[in-house]
N, C-alpha and C positions, 0 to 999 in steps of 0.2 A: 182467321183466314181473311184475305184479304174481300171486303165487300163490293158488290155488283156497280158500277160507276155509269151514268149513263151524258153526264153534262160535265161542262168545263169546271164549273161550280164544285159541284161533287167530286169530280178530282183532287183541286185545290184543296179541298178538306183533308182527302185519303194521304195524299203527298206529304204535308205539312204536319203529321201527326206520325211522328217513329214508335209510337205507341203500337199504331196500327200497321203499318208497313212492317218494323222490325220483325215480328214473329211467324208472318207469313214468308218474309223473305229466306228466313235461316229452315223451314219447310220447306220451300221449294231448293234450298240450297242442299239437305237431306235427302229431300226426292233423289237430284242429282247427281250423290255417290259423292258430294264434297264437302261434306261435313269436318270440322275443324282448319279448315281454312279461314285466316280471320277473313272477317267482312267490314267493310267503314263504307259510306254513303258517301258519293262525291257533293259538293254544297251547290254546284248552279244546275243549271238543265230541268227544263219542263217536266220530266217524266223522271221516276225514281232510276237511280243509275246507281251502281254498288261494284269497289273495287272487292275482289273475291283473292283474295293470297295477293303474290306480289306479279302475279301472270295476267288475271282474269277479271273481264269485267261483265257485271249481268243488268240489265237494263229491264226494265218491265215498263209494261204498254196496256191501257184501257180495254175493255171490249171496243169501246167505240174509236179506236184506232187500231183498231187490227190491219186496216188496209196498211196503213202507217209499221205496223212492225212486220208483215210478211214482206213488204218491198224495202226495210233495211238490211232484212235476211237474204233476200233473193241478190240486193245489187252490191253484198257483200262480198258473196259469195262470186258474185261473178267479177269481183274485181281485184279479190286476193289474189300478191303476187305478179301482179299483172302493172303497175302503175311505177313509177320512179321513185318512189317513196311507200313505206307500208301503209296497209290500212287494215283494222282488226279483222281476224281470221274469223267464221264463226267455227262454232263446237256444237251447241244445239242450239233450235228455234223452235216453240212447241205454244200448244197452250197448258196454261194454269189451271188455275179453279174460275168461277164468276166470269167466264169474257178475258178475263189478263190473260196475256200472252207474254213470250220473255226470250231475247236473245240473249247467249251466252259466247263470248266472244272473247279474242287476246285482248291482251292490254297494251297502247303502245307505249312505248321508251318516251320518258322527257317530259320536259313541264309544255305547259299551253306556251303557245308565243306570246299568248298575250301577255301571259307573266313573265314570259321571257325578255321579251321585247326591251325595255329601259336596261337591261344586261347588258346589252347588245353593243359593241361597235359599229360606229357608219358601213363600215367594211363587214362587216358579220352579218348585217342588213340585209347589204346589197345581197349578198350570196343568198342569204334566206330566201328573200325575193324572187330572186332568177329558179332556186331553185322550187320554189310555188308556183311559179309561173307554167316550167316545166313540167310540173305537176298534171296542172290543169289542163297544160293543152294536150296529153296522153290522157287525161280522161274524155276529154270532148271529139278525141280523135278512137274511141272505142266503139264497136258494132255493141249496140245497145239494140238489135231487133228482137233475141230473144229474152229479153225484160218488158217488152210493150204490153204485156197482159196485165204485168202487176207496176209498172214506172207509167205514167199519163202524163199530161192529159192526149186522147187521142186525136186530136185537133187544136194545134196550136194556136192557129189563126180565131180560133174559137173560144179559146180563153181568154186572148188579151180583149174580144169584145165583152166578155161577162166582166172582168176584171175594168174595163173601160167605164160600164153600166154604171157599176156601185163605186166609182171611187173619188166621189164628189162626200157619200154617205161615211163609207169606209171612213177617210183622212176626217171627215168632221167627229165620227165617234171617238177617233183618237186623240183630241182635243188640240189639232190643229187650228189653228186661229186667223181669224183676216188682219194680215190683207192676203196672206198666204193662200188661204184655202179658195177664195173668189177665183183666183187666175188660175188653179191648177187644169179646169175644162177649156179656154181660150190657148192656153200652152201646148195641153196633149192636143188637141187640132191642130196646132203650126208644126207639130214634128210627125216625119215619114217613117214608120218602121216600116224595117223590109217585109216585102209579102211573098216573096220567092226564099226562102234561103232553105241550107242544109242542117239539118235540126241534130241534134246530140246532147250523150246521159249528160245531164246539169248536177252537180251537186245542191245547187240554189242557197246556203250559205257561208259560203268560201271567205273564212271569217279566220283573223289570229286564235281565237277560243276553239277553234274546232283542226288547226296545225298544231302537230307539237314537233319540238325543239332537244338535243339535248344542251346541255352546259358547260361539257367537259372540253377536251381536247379536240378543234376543229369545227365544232359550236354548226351543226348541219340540223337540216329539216330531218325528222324522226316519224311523220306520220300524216295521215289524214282522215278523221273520222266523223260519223256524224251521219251519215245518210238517209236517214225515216226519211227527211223533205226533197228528195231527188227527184226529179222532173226528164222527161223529154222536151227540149225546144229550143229555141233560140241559144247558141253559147253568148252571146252578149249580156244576158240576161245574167248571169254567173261574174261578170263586170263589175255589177250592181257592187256585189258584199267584195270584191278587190277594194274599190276605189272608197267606198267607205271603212270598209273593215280591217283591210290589209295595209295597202298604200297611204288610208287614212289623210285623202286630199293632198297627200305630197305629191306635184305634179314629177319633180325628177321620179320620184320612185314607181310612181304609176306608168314612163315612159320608159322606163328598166323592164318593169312586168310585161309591157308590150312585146318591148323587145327580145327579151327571151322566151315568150310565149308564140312569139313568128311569127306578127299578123302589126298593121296599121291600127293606130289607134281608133278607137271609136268615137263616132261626133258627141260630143260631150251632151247636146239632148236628146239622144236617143237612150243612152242611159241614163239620164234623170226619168224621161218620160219612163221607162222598166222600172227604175225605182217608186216612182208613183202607183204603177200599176201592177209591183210587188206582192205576194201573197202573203208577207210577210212584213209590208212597209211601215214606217211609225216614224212621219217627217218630224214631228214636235220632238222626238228623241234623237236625231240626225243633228237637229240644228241646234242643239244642247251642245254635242257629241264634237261638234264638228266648226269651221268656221263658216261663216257666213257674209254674206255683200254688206256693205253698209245700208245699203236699199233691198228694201223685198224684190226683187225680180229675177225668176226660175232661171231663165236663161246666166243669167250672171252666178246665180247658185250653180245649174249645170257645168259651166267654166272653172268654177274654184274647186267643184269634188272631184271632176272628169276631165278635167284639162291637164295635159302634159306639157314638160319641158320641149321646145323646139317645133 
Protein backbone atom coordinates (compact mmCIF):
# COMPACT_ATOMS: atom_id res chain seq x y z
CA UNK A 1 0.00 0.00 0.00
CA UNK A 2 0.77 3.02 -0.84
CA UNK A 3 2.83 4.83 2.40
CA UNK A 4 1.79 7.99 4.55
CA UNK A 5 3.68 11.15 2.48
CA UNK A 6 3.80 14.20 4.66
CA UNK A 7 6.69 16.58 2.48
CA UNK A 8 7.77 17.20 -1.00
CA UNK A 9 10.84 15.17 -0.20
CA UNK A 10 8.90 12.09 0.58
CA UNK A 11 6.92 12.26 -2.25
CA UNK A 12 9.60 12.50 -4.62
CA UNK A 13 10.67 9.19 -3.20
CA UNK A 14 7.00 7.43 -3.45
CA UNK A 15 6.62 8.76 -7.26
CA UNK A 16 9.87 7.79 -8.46
CA UNK A 17 9.63 4.16 -7.37
CA UNK A 18 6.84 1.86 -9.51
CA UNK A 19 8.04 -0.60 -7.20
CA UNK A 20 6.00 1.14 -4.77
CA UNK A 21 3.16 2.98 -6.52
CA UNK A 22 2.46 -0.04 -9.07
CA UNK A 23 0.83 -2.37 -6.67
CA UNK A 24 -1.18 0.05 -4.75
CA UNK A 25 -2.22 1.43 -7.78
CA UNK A 26 -3.84 -1.94 -9.62
CA UNK A 27 -5.73 -2.22 -5.60
CA UNK A 28 -7.15 0.71 -5.85
CA UNK A 29 -7.91 0.01 -9.44
CA UNK A 30 -9.61 -3.56 -7.93
CA UNK A 31 -11.28 -1.58 -5.29
CA UNK A 32 -12.85 0.26 -8.27
CA UNK A 33 -14.55 -2.77 -10.23
CA UNK A 34 -11.92 -2.20 -13.03
CA UNK A 35 -9.78 -4.75 -12.83
CA UNK A 36 -8.19 -6.00 -16.26
CA UNK A 37 -8.18 -2.84 -17.86
CA UNK A 38 -4.47 -2.34 -18.81
CA UNK A 39 -2.75 0.41 -16.81
CA UNK A 40 0.60 2.42 -18.05
CA UNK A 41 1.83 5.55 -16.05
CA UNK A 42 1.97 8.65 -18.23
CA UNK A 43 6.07 9.92 -17.98
CA UNK A 44 5.64 13.86 -16.79
CA UNK A 45 3.38 15.36 -14.20
CA UNK A 46 4.20 16.02 -10.56
CA UNK A 47 1.73 13.66 -9.07
CA UNK A 48 1.28 9.92 -10.28
CA UNK A 49 -1.19 9.93 -13.28
CA UNK A 50 -2.11 6.37 -14.86
CA UNK A 51 -3.94 5.88 -18.29
CA UNK A 52 -6.49 3.04 -17.22
CA UNK A 53 -7.95 1.15 -20.75
CA UNK A 54 -8.12 3.37 -23.65
CA UNK A 55 -11.08 5.70 -21.98
CA UNK A 56 -9.76 6.48 -18.50
CA UNK A 57 -7.44 8.23 -16.50
CA UNK A 58 -6.74 7.91 -12.56
CA UNK A 59 -4.52 10.52 -11.05
CA UNK A 60 -3.58 10.26 -7.23
CA UNK A 61 -2.88 12.94 -4.82
CA UNK A 62 -0.87 13.16 -1.26
CA UNK A 63 -2.57 13.54 1.98
CA UNK A 64 -1.09 16.81 2.10
CA UNK A 65 -2.72 17.84 -0.99
CA UNK A 66 -6.04 17.02 -0.65
CA UNK A 67 -7.04 20.66 -0.74
CA UNK A 68 -5.33 20.26 -4.29
CA UNK A 69 -7.37 17.11 -5.48
CA UNK A 70 -11.03 17.89 -4.01
CA UNK A 71 -10.88 21.34 -5.95
CA UNK A 72 -9.70 19.39 -9.27
CA UNK A 73 -12.78 17.20 -8.59
CA UNK A 74 -15.14 19.90 -7.72
CA UNK A 75 -13.89 22.42 -10.89
CA UNK A 76 -14.18 19.35 -12.90
CA UNK A 77 -17.14 18.78 -12.37
CA UNK A 78 -18.44 21.86 -12.67
CA UNK A 79 -16.99 22.48 -16.01
CA UNK A 80 -17.81 19.39 -17.86
CA UNK A 81 -19.49 19.94 -20.95
CA UNK A 82 -19.83 23.42 -20.50
CA UNK A 83 -16.54 25.02 -22.27
CA UNK A 84 -15.87 24.97 -26.32
CA UNK A 85 -13.62 22.28 -26.11
CA UNK A 86 -13.78 19.04 -23.54
CA UNK A 87 -12.29 18.57 -20.38
CA UNK A 88 -12.11 15.26 -18.45
CA UNK A 89 -15.55 14.09 -17.05
CA UNK A 90 -14.96 12.83 -13.53
CA UNK A 91 -16.39 9.16 -12.47
CA UNK A 92 -15.12 9.00 -9.01
CA UNK A 93 -13.20 11.12 -6.41
CA UNK A 94 -12.64 9.42 -3.08
CA UNK A 95 -10.03 8.68 -0.60
CA UNK A 96 -7.55 5.85 -0.52
CA UNK A 97 -5.69 4.47 2.13
CA UNK A 98 -2.69 6.84 4.20
CA UNK A 99 -4.22 10.56 3.28
CA UNK A 100 -4.12 9.58 -0.84
CA UNK A 101 -6.97 10.54 -2.48
CA UNK A 102 -7.65 9.83 -6.23
CA UNK A 103 -9.72 11.26 -9.19
CA UNK A 104 -10.89 9.04 -11.84
CA UNK A 105 -11.69 10.68 -14.75
CA UNK A 106 -12.19 10.30 -19.05
CA UNK A 107 -9.48 10.54 -20.96
CA UNK A 108 -9.18 13.09 -23.66
CA UNK A 109 -8.58 12.39 -27.50
CA UNK A 110 -5.00 13.48 -28.93
CA UNK A 111 -1.55 14.10 -28.22
CA UNK A 112 -0.35 17.17 -26.02
CA UNK A 113 0.10 20.19 -28.27
CA UNK A 114 3.12 20.39 -27.19
CA UNK A 115 3.96 17.18 -29.06
CA UNK A 116 1.77 18.22 -31.53
CA UNK A 117 2.94 21.54 -32.19
CA UNK A 118 6.35 21.00 -34.80
CA UNK A 119 3.27 18.86 -36.75
CA UNK A 120 1.65 21.63 -37.26
CA UNK A 121 1.13 24.16 -40.16
CA UNK A 122 1.28 28.03 -39.80
CA UNK A 123 -2.36 27.71 -40.80
CA UNK A 124 -3.25 24.61 -38.27
CA UNK A 125 -1.58 27.03 -35.61
CA UNK A 126 -3.38 29.82 -36.09
CA UNK A 127 -6.68 27.75 -35.81
CA UNK A 128 -5.25 26.07 -32.72
CA UNK A 129 -4.77 29.31 -31.30
CA UNK A 130 -7.93 31.06 -31.79
CA UNK A 131 -9.40 28.13 -30.97
CA UNK A 132 -7.48 28.28 -27.07
CA UNK A 133 -8.13 31.31 -27.06
CA UNK A 134 -11.88 30.71 -27.19
CA UNK A 135 -11.42 28.40 -24.88
CA UNK A 136 -10.25 30.59 -22.28
CA UNK A 137 -12.25 33.37 -22.60
CA UNK A 138 -15.55 30.84 -21.78
CA UNK A 139 -13.72 29.78 -18.92
CA UNK A 140 -12.94 33.17 -17.41
CA UNK A 141 -16.37 34.14 -18.53
CA UNK A 142 -18.09 31.15 -16.06
CA UNK A 143 -19.96 31.87 -12.62
CA UNK A 144 -17.29 30.42 -10.41
CA UNK A 145 -19.41 31.52 -6.94
CA UNK A 146 -20.27 28.11 -6.25
CA UNK A 147 -16.57 26.74 -6.18
CA UNK A 148 -15.31 29.79 -3.71
CA UNK A 149 -15.13 27.22 -0.77
CA UNK A 150 -12.85 24.90 -2.34
CA UNK A 151 -11.10 27.31 -5.54
CA UNK A 152 -9.06 30.53 -3.50
CA UNK A 153 -7.49 32.42 -2.64
CA UNK A 154 -10.35 34.56 -0.90
CA UNK A 155 -8.74 37.86 -1.35
CA UNK A 156 -7.00 38.52 -4.22
CA UNK A 157 -5.57 41.66 -3.56
CA UNK A 158 -4.13 39.67 -0.70
CA UNK A 159 -2.14 37.29 -2.35
CA UNK A 160 -0.43 39.31 -4.67
CA UNK A 161 0.86 41.10 -1.39
CA UNK A 162 2.19 37.83 0.37
CA UNK A 163 3.40 36.81 -3.09
CA UNK A 164 4.92 40.42 -3.38
CA UNK A 165 6.68 39.84 0.27
CA UNK A 166 8.73 36.71 -0.64
CA UNK A 167 9.56 37.15 -4.22
CA UNK A 168 12.97 38.72 -3.84
CA UNK A 169 13.37 35.04 -1.64
CA UNK A 170 11.41 32.85 -3.78
CA UNK A 171 13.36 33.83 -7.60
CA UNK A 172 16.69 33.64 -5.50
CA UNK A 173 16.05 29.92 -4.16
CA UNK A 174 15.35 29.24 -7.73
CA UNK A 175 18.86 30.09 -8.77
CA UNK A 176 18.00 33.14 -10.53
CA UNK A 177 21.12 35.27 -10.88
CA UNK A 178 22.21 38.99 -10.77
CA UNK A 179 21.84 41.25 -12.40
CA UNK A 180 18.42 39.70 -12.97
CA UNK A 181 17.23 39.11 -9.54
CA UNK A 182 18.57 42.82 -7.94
CA UNK A 183 15.83 44.78 -10.32
CA UNK A 184 13.14 42.41 -9.90
CA UNK A 185 11.78 44.82 -6.33
CA UNK A 186 12.54 48.40 -8.34
CA UNK A 187 10.37 46.87 -11.47
CA UNK A 188 7.41 45.39 -9.54
CA UNK A 189 7.24 49.04 -7.86
CA UNK A 190 7.24 50.87 -11.37
CA UNK A 191 4.07 48.67 -12.62
CA UNK A 192 0.32 49.32 -11.59
CA UNK A 193 -1.81 46.29 -11.32
CA UNK A 194 -5.33 46.87 -11.32
CA UNK A 195 -7.04 47.09 -7.80
CA UNK A 196 -10.60 47.11 -8.95
CA UNK A 197 -11.12 44.45 -11.54
CA UNK A 198 -13.67 41.57 -12.19
CA UNK A 199 -12.02 38.37 -10.84
CA UNK A 200 -12.82 34.80 -12.61
CA UNK A 201 -12.06 30.65 -12.39
CA UNK A 202 -8.28 30.90 -13.71
CA UNK A 203 -6.84 27.71 -14.85
CA UNK A 204 -3.27 29.24 -13.71
CA UNK A 205 -1.30 26.92 -16.25
CA UNK A 206 -2.69 27.38 -19.71
CA UNK A 207 0.18 25.75 -21.16
CA UNK A 208 0.62 23.39 -24.93
CA UNK A 209 1.26 20.35 -22.27
CA UNK A 210 -2.00 20.61 -20.65
CA UNK A 211 -4.24 21.20 -24.54
CA UNK A 212 -4.39 18.41 -26.47
CA UNK A 213 -4.83 18.19 -30.25
CA UNK A 214 -5.88 15.52 -32.59
CA UNK A 215 -3.69 14.69 -35.87
CA UNK A 216 -6.13 13.34 -38.20
CA UNK A 217 -8.27 15.08 -40.52
CA UNK A 218 -8.90 18.85 -39.59
CA UNK A 219 -6.11 18.75 -37.02
CA UNK A 220 -8.62 20.84 -34.00
CA UNK A 221 -8.13 21.43 -30.34
CA UNK A 222 -9.34 18.08 -28.43
CA UNK A 223 -9.29 19.22 -24.76
CA UNK A 224 -8.16 21.01 -21.73
CA UNK A 225 -7.11 19.49 -18.66
CA UNK A 226 -5.23 19.87 -15.58
CA UNK A 227 -6.99 21.86 -13.04
CA UNK A 228 -5.62 20.88 -9.14
CA UNK A 229 -3.88 24.71 -9.65
CA UNK A 230 -7.18 26.61 -10.48
CA UNK A 231 -7.45 29.84 -8.75
CA UNK A 232 -9.94 32.69 -8.44
CA UNK A 233 -8.61 36.21 -9.72
CA UNK A 234 -7.37 38.25 -11.97
CA UNK A 235 -7.91 36.62 -15.77
CA UNK A 236 -4.59 38.32 -16.74
CA UNK A 237 -2.84 36.36 -14.64
CA UNK A 238 -3.78 33.04 -16.97
CA UNK A 239 -1.81 35.47 -19.78
CA UNK A 240 1.07 34.54 -17.86
CA UNK A 241 1.29 30.54 -19.20
CA UNK A 242 -0.31 31.90 -22.95
CA UNK A 243 2.57 34.10 -23.71
CA UNK A 244 5.18 31.85 -22.37
CA UNK A 245 3.63 28.67 -22.88
CA UNK A 246 1.26 28.78 -25.75
CA UNK A 247 2.13 31.84 -27.93
CA UNK A 248 5.82 31.08 -26.81
CA UNK A 249 6.96 35.00 -27.42
CA UNK A 250 5.44 35.03 -30.79
CA UNK A 251 4.23 38.56 -30.81
CA UNK A 252 1.75 37.74 -34.19
CA UNK A 253 0.45 34.80 -32.45
CA UNK A 254 0.07 36.35 -28.99
CA UNK A 255 -2.09 39.19 -31.00
CA UNK A 256 -4.13 36.33 -32.68
CA UNK A 257 -4.87 35.02 -29.00
CA UNK A 258 -6.01 38.31 -28.06
CA UNK A 259 -7.98 38.71 -30.73
CA UNK A 260 -10.07 35.89 -30.68
CA UNK A 261 -10.23 35.92 -27.07
CA UNK A 262 -12.22 39.55 -27.44
CA UNK A 263 -10.28 41.90 -25.31
CA UNK A 264 -6.99 44.48 -25.87
CA UNK A 265 -3.98 43.36 -25.36
CA UNK A 266 -2.42 43.56 -21.94
CA UNK A 267 0.51 46.05 -21.12
CA UNK A 268 3.36 43.77 -21.49
CA UNK A 269 4.58 44.64 -17.70
CA UNK A 270 1.83 43.95 -16.04
CA UNK A 271 2.28 40.39 -17.16
CA UNK A 272 5.91 40.04 -16.47
CA UNK A 273 5.22 41.57 -12.99
CA UNK A 274 2.19 38.30 -12.55
CA UNK A 275 4.74 36.21 -13.92
CA UNK A 276 7.23 37.37 -11.16
CA UNK A 277 4.81 37.05 -8.77
CA UNK A 278 3.53 33.48 -10.13
CA UNK A 279 2.90 30.68 -7.60
CA UNK A 280 4.47 28.79 -9.95
CA UNK A 281 7.34 31.18 -11.47
CA UNK A 282 10.92 29.84 -12.35
CA UNK A 283 12.54 32.82 -14.45
CA UNK A 284 16.09 30.96 -14.77
CA UNK A 285 13.83 28.28 -16.68
CA UNK A 286 11.97 31.07 -18.81
CA UNK A 287 15.05 32.55 -20.04
CA UNK A 288 16.56 29.17 -20.98
CA UNK A 289 13.16 28.38 -22.47
CA UNK A 290 12.71 31.49 -24.18
CA UNK A 291 14.36 34.56 -25.94
CA UNK A 292 15.85 37.15 -24.25
CA UNK A 293 17.16 41.08 -24.67
CA UNK A 294 20.62 41.44 -25.35
CA UNK A 295 20.82 43.52 -21.96
CA UNK A 296 19.25 42.37 -18.59
CA UNK A 297 16.44 44.71 -18.55
CA UNK A 298 12.63 43.35 -17.39
CA UNK A 299 11.01 45.87 -19.22
CA UNK A 300 12.49 44.93 -22.51
CA UNK A 301 12.14 41.13 -21.35
CA UNK A 302 8.28 42.08 -20.69
CA UNK A 303 8.14 43.50 -24.46
CA UNK A 304 9.80 40.40 -26.22
CA UNK A 305 7.43 37.64 -24.07
CA UNK A 306 4.24 40.10 -23.97
CA UNK A 307 4.45 42.29 -26.80
CA UNK A 308 2.21 41.89 -29.83
CA UNK A 309 2.11 42.52 -33.53
CA UNK A 310 0.57 46.09 -34.23
Amino acid sequence: MLPNVDTDDELRAVISDEAVLRPAVEDLVARLGLSGLSLRRFDDGSLPVYALGGDLVLKLYPGFEVAEAVREARVLAHLWGRLPVPTPRVYAADEYVNGWRFVLMSRLSGLSLAEAWPRLTEAERDRIVTEAAEALAALHAMDHKQLADVVGPSDWDGFLRRQRAGVFERHQAAGLTEPWLSRIPEFLDSVTLPASIELALLHTEFMREHLTVELGDGRRLTGLFDFEPAMIGDPAYDFVGVGLFVTRADPRQFGRFYEAYGRAPHDPDQLLAYTLLHVYSNLPWYLRELPAPAEPRLDALAEMWFGTDG
